[in-house]
N, CA, C and O atoms as a printed pandas DataFrame, in Angstrom:
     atom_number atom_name residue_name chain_id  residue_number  x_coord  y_coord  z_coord
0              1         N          UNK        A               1  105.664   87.715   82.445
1              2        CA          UNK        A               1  104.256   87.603   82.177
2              3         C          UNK        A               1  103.963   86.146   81.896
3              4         O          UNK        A               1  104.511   85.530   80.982
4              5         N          UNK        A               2  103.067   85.618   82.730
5              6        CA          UNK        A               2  102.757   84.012   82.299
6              7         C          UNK        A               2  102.414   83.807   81.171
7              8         O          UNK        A               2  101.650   84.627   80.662
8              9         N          UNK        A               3  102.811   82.763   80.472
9             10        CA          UNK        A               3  102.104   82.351   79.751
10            11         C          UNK        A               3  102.547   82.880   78.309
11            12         O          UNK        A               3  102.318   82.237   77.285
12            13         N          UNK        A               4  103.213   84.135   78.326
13            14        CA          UNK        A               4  103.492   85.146   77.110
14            15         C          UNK        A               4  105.061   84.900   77.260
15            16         O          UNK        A               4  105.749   85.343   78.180
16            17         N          UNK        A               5  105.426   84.259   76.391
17            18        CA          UNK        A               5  106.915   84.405   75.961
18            19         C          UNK        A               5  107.805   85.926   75.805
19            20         O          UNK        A               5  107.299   87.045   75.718
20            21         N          UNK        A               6  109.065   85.630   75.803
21            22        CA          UNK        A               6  109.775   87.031   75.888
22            23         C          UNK        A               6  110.120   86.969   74.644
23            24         O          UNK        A               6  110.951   86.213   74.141
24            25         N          UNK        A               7  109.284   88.012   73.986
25            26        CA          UNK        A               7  109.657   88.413   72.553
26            27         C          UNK        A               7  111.540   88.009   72.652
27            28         O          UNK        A               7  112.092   87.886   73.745
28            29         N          UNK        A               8  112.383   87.833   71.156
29            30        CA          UNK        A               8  113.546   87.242   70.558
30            31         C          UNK        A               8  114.406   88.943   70.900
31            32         O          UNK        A               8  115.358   89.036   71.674
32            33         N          UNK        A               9  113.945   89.859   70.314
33            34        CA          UNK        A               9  114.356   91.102   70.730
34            35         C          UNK        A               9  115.489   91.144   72.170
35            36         O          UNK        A               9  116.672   91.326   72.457
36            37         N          UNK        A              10  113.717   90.732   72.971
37            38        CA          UNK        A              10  114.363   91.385   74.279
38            39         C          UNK        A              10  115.131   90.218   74.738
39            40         O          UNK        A              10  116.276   90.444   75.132
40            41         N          UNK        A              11  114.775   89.226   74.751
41            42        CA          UNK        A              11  115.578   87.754   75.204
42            43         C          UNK        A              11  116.986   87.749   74.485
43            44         O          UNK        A              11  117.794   86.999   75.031
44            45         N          UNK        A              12  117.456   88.441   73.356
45            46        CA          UNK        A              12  118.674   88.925   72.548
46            47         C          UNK        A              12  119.509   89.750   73.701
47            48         O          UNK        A              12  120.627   89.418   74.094
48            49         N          UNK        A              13  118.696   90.985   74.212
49            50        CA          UNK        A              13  119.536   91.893   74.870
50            51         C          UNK        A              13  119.749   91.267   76.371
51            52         O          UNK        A              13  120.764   91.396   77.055
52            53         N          UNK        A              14  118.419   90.478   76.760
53            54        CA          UNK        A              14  118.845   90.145   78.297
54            55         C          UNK        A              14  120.100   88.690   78.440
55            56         O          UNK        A              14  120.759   88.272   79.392
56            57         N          UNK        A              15  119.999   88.318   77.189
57            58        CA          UNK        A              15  121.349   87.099   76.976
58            59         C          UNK        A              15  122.585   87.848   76.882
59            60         O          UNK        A              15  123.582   87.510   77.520
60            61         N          UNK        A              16  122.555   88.981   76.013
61            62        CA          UNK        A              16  123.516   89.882   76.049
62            63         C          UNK        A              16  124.344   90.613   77.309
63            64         O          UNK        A              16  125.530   90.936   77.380
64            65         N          UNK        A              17  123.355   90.733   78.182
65            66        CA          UNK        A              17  123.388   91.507   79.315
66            67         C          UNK        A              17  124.187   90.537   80.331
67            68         O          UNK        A              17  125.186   90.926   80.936
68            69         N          UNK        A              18  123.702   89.362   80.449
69            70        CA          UNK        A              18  123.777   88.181   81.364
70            71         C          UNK        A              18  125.255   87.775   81.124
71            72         O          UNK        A              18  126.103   87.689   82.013
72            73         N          UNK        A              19  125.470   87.515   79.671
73            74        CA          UNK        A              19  126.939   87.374   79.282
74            75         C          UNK        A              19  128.006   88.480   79.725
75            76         O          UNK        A              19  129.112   88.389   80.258
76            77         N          UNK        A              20  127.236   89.553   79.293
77            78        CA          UNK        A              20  128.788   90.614   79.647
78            79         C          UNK        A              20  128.540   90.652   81.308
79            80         O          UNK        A              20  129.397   91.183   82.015
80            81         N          UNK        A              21  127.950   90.367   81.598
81            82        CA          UNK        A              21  128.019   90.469   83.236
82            83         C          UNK        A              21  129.167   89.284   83.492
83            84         O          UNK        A              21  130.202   89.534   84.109
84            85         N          UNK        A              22  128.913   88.179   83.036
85            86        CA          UNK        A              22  129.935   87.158   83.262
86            87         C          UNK        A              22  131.279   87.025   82.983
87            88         O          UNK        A              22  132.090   86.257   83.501
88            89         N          UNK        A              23  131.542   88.398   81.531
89            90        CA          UNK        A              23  133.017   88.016   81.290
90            91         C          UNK        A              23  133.395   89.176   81.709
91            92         O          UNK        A              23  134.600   89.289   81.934
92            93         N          UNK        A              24  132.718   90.095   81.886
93            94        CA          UNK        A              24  133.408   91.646   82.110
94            95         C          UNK        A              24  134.124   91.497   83.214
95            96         O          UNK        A              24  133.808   90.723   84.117
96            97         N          UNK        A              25  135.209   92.278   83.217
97            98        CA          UNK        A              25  135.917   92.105   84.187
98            99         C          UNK        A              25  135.640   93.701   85.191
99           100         O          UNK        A              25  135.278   94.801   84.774
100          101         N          UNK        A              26  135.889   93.376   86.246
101          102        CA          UNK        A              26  135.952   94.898   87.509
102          103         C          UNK        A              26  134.261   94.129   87.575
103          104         O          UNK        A              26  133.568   93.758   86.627
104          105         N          UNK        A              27  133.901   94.068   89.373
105          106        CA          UNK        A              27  132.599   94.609   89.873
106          107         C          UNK        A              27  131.552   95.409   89.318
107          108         O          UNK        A              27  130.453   94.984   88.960
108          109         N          UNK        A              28  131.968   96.636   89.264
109          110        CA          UNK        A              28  130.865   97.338   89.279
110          111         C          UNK        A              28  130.483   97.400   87.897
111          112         O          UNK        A              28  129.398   97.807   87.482
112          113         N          UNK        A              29  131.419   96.982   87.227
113          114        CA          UNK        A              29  130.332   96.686   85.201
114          115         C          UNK        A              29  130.141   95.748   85.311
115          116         O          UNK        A              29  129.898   95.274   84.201
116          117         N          UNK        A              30  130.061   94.822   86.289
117          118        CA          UNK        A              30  129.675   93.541   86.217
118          119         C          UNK        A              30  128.031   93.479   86.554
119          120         O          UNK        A              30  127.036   93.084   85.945
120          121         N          UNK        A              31  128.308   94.107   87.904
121          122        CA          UNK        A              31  126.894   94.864   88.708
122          123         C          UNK        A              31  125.873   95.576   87.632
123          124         O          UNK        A              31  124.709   95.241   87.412
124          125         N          UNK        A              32  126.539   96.538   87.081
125          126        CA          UNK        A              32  126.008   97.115   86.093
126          127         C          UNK        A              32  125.027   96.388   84.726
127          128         O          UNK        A              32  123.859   96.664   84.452
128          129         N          UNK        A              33  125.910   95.429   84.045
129          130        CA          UNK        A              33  124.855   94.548   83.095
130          131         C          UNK        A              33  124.207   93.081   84.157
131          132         O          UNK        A              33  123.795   91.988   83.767
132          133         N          UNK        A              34  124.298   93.459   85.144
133          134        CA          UNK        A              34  123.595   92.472   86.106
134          135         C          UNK        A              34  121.913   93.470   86.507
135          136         O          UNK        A              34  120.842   92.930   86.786
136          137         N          UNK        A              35  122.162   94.954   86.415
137          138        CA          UNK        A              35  121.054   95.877   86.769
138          139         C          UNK        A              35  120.059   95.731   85.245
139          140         O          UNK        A              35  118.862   95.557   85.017
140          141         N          UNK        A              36  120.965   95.862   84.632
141          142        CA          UNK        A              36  120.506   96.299   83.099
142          143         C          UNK        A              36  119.854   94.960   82.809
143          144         O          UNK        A              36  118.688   95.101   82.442
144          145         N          UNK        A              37  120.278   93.674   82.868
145          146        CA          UNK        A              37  119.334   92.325   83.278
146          147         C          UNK        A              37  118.285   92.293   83.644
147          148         O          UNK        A              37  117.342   91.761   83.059
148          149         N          UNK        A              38  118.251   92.976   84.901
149          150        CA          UNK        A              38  117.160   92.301   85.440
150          151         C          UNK        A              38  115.853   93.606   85.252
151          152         O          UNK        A              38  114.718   93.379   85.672
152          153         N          UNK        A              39  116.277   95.203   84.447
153          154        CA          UNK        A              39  115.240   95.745   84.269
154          155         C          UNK        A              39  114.376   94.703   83.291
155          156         O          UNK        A              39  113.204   94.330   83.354
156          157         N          UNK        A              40  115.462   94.390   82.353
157          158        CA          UNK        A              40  114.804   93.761   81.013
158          159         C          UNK        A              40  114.239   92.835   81.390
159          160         O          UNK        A              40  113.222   92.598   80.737
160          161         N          UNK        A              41  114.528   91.896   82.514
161          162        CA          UNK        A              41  113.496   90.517   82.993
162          163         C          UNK        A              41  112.700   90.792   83.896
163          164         O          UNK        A              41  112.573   89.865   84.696
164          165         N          UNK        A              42  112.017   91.807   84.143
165          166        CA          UNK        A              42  111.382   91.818   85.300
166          167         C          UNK        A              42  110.324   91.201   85.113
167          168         O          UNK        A              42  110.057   90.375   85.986
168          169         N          UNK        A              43  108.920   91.403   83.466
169          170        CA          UNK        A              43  108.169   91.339   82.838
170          171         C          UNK        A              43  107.883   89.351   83.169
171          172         O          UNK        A              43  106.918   88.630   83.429
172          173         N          UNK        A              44  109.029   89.216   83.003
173          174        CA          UNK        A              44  108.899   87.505   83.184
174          175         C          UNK        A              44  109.538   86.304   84.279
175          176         O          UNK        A              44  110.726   86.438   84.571
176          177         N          UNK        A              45  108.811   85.192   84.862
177          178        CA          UNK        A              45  109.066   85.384   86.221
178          179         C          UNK        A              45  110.365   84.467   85.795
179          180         O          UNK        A              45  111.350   84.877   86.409
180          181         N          UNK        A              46  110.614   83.578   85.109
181          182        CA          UNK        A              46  111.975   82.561   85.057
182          183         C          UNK        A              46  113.449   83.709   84.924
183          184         O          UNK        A              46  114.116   83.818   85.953
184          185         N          UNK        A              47  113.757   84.255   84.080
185          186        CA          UNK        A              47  113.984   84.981   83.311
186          187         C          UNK        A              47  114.951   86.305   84.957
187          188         O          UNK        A              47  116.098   86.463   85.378
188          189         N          UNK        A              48  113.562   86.882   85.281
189          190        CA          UNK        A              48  113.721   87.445   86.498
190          191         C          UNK        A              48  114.501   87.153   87.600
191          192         O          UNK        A              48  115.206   87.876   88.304
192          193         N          UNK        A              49  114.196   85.683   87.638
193          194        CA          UNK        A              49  114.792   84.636   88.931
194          195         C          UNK        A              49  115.949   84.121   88.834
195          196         O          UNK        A              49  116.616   83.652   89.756
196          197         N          UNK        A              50  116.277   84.199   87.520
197          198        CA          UNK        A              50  117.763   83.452   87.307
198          199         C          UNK        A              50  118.527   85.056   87.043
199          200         O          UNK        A              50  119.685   85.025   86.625
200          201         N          UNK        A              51  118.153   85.849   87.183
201          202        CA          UNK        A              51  118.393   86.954   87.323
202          203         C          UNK        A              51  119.495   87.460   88.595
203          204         O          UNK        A              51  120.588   88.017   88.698
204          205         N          UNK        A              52  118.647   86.990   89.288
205          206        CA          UNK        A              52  118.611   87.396   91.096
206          207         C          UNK        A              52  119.608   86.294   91.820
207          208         O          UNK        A              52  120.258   86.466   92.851
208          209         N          UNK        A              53  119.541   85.071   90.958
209          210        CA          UNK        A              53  120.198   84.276   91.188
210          211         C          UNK        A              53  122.197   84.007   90.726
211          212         O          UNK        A              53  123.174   83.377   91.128
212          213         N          UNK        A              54  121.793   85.006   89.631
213          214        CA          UNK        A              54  123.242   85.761   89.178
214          215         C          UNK        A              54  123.487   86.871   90.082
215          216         O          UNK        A              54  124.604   86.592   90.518
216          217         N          UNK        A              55  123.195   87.760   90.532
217          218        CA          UNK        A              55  123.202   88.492   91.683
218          219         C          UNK        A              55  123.665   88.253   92.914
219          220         O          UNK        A              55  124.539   88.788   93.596
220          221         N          UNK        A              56  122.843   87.252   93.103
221          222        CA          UNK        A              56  123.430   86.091   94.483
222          223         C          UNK        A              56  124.904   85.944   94.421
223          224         O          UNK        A              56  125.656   86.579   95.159
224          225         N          UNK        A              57  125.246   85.215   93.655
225          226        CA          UNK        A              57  126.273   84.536   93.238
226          227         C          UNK        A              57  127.932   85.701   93.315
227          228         O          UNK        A              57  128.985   85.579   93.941
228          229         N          UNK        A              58  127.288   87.015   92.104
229          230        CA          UNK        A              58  127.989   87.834   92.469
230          231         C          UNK        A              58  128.337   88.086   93.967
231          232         O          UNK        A              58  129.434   87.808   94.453
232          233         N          UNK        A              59  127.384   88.594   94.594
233          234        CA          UNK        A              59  127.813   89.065   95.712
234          235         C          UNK        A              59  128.030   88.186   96.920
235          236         O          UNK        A              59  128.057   88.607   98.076
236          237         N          UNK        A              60  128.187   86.892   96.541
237          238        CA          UNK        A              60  128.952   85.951   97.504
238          239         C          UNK        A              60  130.341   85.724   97.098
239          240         O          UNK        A              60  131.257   85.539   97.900
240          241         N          UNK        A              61  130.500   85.752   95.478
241          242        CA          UNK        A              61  131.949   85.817   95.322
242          243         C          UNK        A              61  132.920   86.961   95.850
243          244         O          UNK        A              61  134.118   86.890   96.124
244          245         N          UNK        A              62  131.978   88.113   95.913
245          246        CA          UNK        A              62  132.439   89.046   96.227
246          247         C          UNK        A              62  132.771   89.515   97.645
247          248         O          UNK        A              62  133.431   90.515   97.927
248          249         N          UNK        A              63  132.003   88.311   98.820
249          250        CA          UNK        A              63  131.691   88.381   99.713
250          251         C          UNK        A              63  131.174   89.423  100.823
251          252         O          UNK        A              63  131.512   89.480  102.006
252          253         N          UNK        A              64  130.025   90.444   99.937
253          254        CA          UNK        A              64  129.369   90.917  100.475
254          255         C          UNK        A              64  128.015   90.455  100.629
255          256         O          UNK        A              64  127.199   90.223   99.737
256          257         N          UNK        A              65  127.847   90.323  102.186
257          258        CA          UNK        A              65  126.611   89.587  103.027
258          259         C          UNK        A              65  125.446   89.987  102.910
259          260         O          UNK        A              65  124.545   89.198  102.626
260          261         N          UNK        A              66  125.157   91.708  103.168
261          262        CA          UNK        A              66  124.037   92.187  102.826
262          263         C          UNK        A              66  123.510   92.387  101.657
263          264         O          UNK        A              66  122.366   92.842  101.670
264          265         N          UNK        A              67  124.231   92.087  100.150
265          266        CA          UNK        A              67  124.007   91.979   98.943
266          267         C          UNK        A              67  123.262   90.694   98.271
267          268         O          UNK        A              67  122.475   90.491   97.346
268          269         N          UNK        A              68  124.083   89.807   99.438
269          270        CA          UNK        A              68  123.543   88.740   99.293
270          271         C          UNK        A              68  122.687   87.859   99.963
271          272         O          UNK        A              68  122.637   86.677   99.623
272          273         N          UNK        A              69  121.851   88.407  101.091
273          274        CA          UNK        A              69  120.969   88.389  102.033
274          275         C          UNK        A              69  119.955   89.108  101.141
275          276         O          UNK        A              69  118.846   88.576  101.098
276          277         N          UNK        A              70  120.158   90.388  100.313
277          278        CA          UNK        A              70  118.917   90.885   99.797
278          279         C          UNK        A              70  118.582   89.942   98.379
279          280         O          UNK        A              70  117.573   90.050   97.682
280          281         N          UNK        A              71  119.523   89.163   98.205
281          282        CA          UNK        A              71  119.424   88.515   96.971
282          283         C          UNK        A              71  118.398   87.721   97.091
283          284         O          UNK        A              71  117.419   87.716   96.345
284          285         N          UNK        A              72  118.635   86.828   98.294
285          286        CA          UNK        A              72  117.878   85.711   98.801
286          287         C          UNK        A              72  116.101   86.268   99.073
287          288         O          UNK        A              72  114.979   85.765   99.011
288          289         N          UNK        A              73  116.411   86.937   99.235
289          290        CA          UNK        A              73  114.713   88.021   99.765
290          291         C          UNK        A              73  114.208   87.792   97.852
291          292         O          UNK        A              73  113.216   87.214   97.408
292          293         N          UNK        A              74  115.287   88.468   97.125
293          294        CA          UNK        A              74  114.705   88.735   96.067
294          295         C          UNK        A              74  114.395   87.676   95.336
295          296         O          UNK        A              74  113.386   87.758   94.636
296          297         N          UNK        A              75  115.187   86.439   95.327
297          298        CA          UNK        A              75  115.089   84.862   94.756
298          299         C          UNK        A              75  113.555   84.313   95.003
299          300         O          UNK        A              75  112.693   83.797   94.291
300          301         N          UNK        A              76  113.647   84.621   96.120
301          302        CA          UNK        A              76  112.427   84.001   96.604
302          303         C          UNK        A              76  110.755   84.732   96.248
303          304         O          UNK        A              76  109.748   84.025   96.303
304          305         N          UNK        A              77  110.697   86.144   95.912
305          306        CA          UNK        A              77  109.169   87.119   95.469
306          307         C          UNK        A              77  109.555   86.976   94.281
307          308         O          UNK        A              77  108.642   86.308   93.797
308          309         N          UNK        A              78  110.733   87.259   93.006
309          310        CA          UNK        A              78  110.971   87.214   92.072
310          311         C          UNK        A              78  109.738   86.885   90.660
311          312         O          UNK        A              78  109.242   87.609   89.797
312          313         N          UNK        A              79  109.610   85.377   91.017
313          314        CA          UNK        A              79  108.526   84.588   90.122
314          315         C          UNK        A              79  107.324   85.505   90.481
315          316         O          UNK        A              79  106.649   86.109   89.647
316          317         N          UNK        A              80  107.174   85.528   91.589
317          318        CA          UNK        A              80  105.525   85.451   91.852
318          319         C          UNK        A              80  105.404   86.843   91.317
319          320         O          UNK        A              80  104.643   87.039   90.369
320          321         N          UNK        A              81  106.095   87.837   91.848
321          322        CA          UNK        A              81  106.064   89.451   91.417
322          323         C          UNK        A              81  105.922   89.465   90.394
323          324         O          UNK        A              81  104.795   89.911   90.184
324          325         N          UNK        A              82  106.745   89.068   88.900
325          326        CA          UNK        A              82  106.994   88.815   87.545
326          327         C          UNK        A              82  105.210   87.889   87.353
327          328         O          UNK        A              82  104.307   88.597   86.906
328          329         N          UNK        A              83  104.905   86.577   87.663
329          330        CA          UNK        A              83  103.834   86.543   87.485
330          331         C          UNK        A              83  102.541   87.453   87.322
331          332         O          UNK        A              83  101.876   87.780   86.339
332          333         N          UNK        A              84  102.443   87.767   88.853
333          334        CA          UNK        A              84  101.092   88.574   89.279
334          335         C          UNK        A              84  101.644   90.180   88.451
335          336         O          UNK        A              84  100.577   90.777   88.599
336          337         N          UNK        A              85  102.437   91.070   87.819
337          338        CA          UNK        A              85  102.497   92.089   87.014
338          339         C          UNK        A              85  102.757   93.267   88.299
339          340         O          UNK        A              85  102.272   94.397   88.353
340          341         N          UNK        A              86  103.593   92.670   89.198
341          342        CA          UNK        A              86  103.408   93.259   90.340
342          343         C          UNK        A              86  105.499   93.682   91.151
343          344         O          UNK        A              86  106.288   93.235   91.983
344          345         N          UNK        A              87  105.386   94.761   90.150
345          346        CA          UNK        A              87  107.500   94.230   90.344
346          347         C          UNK        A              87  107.436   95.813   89.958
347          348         O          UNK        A              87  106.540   96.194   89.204
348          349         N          UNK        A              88  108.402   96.740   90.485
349          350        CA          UNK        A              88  108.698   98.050   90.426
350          351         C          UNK        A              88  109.404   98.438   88.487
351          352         O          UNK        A              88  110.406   98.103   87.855
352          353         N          UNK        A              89  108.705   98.923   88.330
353          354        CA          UNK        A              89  109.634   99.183   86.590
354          355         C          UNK        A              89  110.897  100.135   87.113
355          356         O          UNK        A              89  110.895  100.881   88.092
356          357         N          UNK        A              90  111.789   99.930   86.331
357          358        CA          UNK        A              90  113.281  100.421   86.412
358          359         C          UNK        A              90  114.417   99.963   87.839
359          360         O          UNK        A              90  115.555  100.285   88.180
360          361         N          UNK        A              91  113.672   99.332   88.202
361          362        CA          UNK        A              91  114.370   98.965   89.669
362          363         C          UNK        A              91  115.525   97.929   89.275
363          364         O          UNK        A              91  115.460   96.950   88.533
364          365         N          UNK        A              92  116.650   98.471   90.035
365          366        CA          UNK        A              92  117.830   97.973   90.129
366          367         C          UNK        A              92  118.083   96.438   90.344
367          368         O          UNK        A              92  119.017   95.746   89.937
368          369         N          UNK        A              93  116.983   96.098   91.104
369          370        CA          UNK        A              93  117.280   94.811   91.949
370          371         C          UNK        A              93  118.222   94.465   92.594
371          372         O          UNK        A              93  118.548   93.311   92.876
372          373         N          UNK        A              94  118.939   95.838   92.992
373          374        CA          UNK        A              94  119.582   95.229   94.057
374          375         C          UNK        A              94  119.365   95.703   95.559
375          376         O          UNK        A              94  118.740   96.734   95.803
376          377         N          UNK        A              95  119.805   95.058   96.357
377          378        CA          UNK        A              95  119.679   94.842   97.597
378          379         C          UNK        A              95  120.016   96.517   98.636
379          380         O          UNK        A              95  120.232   96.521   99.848
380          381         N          UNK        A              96  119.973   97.693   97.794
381          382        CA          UNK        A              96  120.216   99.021   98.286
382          383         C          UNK        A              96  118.916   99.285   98.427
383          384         O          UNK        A              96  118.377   99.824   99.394
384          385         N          UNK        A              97  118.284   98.789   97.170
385          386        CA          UNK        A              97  117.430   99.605   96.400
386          387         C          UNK        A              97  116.045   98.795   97.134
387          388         O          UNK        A              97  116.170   97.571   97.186
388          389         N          UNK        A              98  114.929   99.291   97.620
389          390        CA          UNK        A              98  113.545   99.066   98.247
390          391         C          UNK        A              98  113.228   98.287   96.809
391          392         O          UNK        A              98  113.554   98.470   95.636
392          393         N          UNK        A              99  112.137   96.989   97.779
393          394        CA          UNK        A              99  111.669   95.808   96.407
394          395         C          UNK        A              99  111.013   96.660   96.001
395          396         O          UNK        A              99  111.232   96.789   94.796
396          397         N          UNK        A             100  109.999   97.627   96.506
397          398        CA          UNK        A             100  109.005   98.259   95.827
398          399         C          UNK        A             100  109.218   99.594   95.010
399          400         O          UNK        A             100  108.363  100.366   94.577
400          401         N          UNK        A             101  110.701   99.658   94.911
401          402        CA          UNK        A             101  110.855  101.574   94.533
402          403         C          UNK        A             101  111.246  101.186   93.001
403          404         O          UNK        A             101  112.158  100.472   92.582
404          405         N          UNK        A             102  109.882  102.159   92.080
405          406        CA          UNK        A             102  110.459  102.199   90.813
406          407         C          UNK        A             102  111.584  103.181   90.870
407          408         O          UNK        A             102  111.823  104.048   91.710
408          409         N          UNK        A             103  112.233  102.835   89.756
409          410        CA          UNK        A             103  113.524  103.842   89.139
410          411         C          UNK        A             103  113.552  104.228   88.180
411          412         O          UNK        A             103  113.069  103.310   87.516
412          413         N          UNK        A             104  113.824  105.127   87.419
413          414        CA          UNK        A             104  114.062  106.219   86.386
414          415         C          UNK        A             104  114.881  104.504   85.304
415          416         O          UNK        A             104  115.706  103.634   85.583
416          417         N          UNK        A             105  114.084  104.808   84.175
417          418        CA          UNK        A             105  114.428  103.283   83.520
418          419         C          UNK        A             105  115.376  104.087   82.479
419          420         O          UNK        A             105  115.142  105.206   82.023
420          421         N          UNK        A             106  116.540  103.238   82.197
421          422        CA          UNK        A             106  117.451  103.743   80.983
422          423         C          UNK        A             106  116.498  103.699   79.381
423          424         O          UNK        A             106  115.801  102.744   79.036
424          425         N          UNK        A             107  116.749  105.289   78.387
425          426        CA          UNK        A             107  116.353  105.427   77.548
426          427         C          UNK        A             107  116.106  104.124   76.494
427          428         O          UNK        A             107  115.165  103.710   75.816
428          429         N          UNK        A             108  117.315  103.778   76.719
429          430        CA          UNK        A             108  117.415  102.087   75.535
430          431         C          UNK        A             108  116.551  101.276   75.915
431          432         O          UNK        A             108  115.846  100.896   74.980
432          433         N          UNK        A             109  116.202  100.677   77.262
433          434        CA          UNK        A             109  115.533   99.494   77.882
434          435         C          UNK        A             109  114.277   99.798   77.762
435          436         O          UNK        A             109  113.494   98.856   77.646
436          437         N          UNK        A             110  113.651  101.433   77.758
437          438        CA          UNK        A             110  112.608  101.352   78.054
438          439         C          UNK        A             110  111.949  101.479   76.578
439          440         O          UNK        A             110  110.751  101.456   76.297
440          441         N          UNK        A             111  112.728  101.578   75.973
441          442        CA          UNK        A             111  111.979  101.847   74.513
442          443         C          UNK        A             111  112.018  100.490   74.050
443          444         O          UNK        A             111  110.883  100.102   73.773
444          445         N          UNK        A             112  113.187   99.354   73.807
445          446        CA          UNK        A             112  113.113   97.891   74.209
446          447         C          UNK        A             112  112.003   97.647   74.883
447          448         O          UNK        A             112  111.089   97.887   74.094
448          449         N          UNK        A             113  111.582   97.321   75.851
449          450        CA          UNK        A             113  110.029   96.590   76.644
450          451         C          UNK        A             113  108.861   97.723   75.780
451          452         O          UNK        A             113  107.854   97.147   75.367
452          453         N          UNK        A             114  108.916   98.798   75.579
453          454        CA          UNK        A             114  107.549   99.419   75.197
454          455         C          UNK        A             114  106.983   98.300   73.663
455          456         O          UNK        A             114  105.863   98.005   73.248
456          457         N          UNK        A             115  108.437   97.930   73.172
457          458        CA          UNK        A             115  108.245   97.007   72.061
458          459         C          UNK        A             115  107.512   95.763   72.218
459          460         O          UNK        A             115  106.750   95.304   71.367
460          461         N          UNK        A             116  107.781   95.224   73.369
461          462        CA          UNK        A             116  107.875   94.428   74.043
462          463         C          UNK        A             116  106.506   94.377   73.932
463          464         O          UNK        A             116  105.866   93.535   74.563
């Protein structure tokens, strides 16, 4: 959201999130607090983007192409979506998943942003 800072709360859990994505070891819990990221940043466009941009990264280390072809799609609408209030709630962000398809948001996150 422009202009509106990310409450300390949620900027707590999405630092949280961002970190265990980085040290966790195995893919798919990596993937996992990389999803759980970017529900929590969707609301804001920096936040969001460096999001997608950890995403990227994953899935070039990982060297999957179409993960990281959808990354690039997503790097790039990220801000503006997060700006304009215009970004799917619960969506995975990843590159399976349609930019536009909300998803069933985890109990914790969504009660987190309602705070929000």
């Amino acid at each position: 959201m422009i202009g509106r800072p990310m409450p300390s709360r949620v900027r707590a859990a999405y630092r949280a999130e961002m970190r265990a994505a980085r040290t966790t070891t195995g893919p798919e819990a990596r993937w996992r607090h990389l999803e759980r990221a970017h529900i929590i940043s969707q609301p804001w466009p920096w936040p969001h983007t460096a999001n997608h941009i950890a995403m990227f990264a994953l899935a070039v280390r990982l060297r999957d192409r179409r993960e990281a072809l959808g990354q690039v799609v997503r790097i790039i609408v990220a801000a503006p979506g997060s700006a304009l209030g215009r970004y799917p709630e619960g969506n995975s962000g990843r590159a399976m998943v349609g930019l536009t398809q909300p998803m069933p948001m985890p109990a914790d996150l969504a009660e987190l942003l309602q705070t929000a």
